[in-house]
Phi, psi and omega in degrees: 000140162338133144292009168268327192301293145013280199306305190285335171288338168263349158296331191212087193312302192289353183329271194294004163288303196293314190320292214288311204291327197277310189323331214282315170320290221305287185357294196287332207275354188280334197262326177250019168289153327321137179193132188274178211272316181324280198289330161295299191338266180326352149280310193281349199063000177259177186272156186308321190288312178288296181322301182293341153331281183283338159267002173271328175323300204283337199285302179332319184253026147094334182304320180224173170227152194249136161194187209304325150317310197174183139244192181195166184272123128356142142302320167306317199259029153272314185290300212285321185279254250266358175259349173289331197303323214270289183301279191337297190292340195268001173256337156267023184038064161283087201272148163355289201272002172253346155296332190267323192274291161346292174277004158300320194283302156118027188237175190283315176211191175222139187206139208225113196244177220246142197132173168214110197264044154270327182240011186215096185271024171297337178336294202315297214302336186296284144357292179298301198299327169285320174283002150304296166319267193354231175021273183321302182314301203322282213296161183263163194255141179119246177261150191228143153233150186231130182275121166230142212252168178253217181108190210273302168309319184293335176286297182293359186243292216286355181295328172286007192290183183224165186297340172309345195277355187270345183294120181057016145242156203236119223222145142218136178260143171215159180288116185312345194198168174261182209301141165221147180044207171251359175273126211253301214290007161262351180269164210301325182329306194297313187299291182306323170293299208282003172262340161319290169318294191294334205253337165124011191266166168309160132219145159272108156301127163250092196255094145228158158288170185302299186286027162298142161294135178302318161316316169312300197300298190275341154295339201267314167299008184243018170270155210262345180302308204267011174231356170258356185260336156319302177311314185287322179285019169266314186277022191284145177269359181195143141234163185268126144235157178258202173209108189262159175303120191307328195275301200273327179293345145335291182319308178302300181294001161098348219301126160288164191290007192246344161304301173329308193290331184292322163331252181336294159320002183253350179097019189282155172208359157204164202234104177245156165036046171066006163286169168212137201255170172225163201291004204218348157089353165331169167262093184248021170175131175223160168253106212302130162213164126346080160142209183282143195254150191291000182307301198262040179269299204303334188286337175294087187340298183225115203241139184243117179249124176257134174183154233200134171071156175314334184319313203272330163021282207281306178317294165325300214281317193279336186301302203287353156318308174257008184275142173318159163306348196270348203269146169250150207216106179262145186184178212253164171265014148290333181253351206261301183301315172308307193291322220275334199284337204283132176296000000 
């Protein structure tokens, strides 16, 4: 970022937070006019009370107009939307190849930090700082819930997150699933507690295994701990995920070798919400589990995917087939370039 931008963000902490957001209105109401604030609130994740906030501001300076139809954009505030678009990508550092990668992807955004973390993990640390900015811009301030799923990447990026995002927030994190495997410190429960602890938020715990049979799951629903913490991850204003390799997440699931193989011959190569993809983004396996489902992802305001190194490349490409339009996808130029070479 600019060092006038710099400058001007320790003066007006919320600035750009005020900036994206009245832009992000002009944006919708620029795509669905006529249209009333219910349905931008609802595209946006904000409340009816804030959208209305924010269009009697813009109507007051002339940018929209409200009237028994709907609203709709000005000529000012059409001009005022397409000379903003340039500061906007220049204030969130949208550079040429994360604008590209994005619309490859067909998701809002992509941010791309420099490294390749098969061979370098200073990546993580990068990563956690954007999606920390990421968060802090996003979440609206006062009570919040964030789902965070596990695995190696959520772990390792979310150790960075900063205490800033609890100022002038009420954060409560829960775990995206229930127990997988024996590795504790990659599971989500562990994960959701220890960014709690660092950023200063709350947490709800899912102490169940993954692999419950659905009857054990309603019956287990009917403790009132473990049926308030289903509800907050439905009701979360963002989740975290990472997007795993179809093998080693096999591996993780207990799966024996002649599944694997069967696996791996359907073509899978990444593994999401206990789904598992092929390179084209097919379903070729899915796993009944414990916690949140890819179903109900769209219904999340803000969804964040992490995943990192060349590695993961081919994984990335086959996920974002279902991942929602909302999702921003932080990741390294070792998995960005890979993705970008692939027809």
């Amino acid at each position: 970022m600019d060092s006038d931008l710099t400058l001007l963000q320790s003066l007006v902490p919320d600035v750009f937070k005020i900036i994206r957001q009245r832009f992000l209105v002009l944006e919708q109401i620029s795509l669905l006019a006529p249209v009333g604030r219910r349905v931008v609130a609802k595209k946006l994740g904000l409340s009816e009370r804030t959208i209305r906030t924010e269009t009697d501001y813009l109507k007051q300076l002339h940018l929209i107009e409200i009237n028994s139809s709907g609203m709709v954009l000005t000529e000012k505030g059409e001009i005022t939307l397409k000379e903003l678009a340039p500061l906007i990508d220049r204030i969130f550092n949208a550079s040429k190849t994360e604008l590209q990668l994005a619309s490859k992807l067909g998701i809002d955004r992509v941010i791309i930090v420099p490294g390749n973390a098969d061979l370098q993990d200073r990546v993580w640390a990068l990563m956690g700082e954007q999606l920390s900015a990421a968060l802090d811009l996003l979440l609206p301030l006062g009570k919040d819930i964030i789902t965070v799923s596990g695995g190696k990447t959520v772990a390792n990026v979310t150790k960075h997150l900063s205490k800033r995002l609890s100022r002038y927030r009420d954060i409560l994190f829960v775990p995206g699933r229930g127990a997988l495997g024996d590795d504790v410190e990659l599971q989500s429960n562990t994960i959701a507690q220890a960014v709690a602890s660092k950023v200063g938020g709350r947490f709800s715990g899912l102490y169940l295994p993954e692999n419950l049979p659905s009857e054990a799951i309603n019956a287990l629903m009917q403790d009132p701990m473990i049926s308030n913490t289903f509800t907050s991850i439905y009701n979360s204003d963002a989740v975290i995920h990472g997007i795993g390799l179809a093998d080693n997440m096999a591996r993780k699931r207990g799966f024996d070798a002649f599944t694997r193989s069967k696996l791996m011959d359907k073509g899978a190569v990444a593994e999401c919400f206990g789904y598992f993809f092929d390179h084209n983004g097919h379903l070729v396996d899915r796993v009944p589990r414990v916690g949140f489902q890819l179903e109900v992802l769209d219904k999340i305001p803000h969804v964040f995917a992490l995943a990192a190194g060349e590695l993961k490349a081919p994984a990335i490409i086959a996920y974002m087939h279902h991942a929602p339009k909302q999702t921003w996808l932080i990741t390294d130029e070792g998995a960005s370039n890979k993705v970008l070479r692939e027809n």
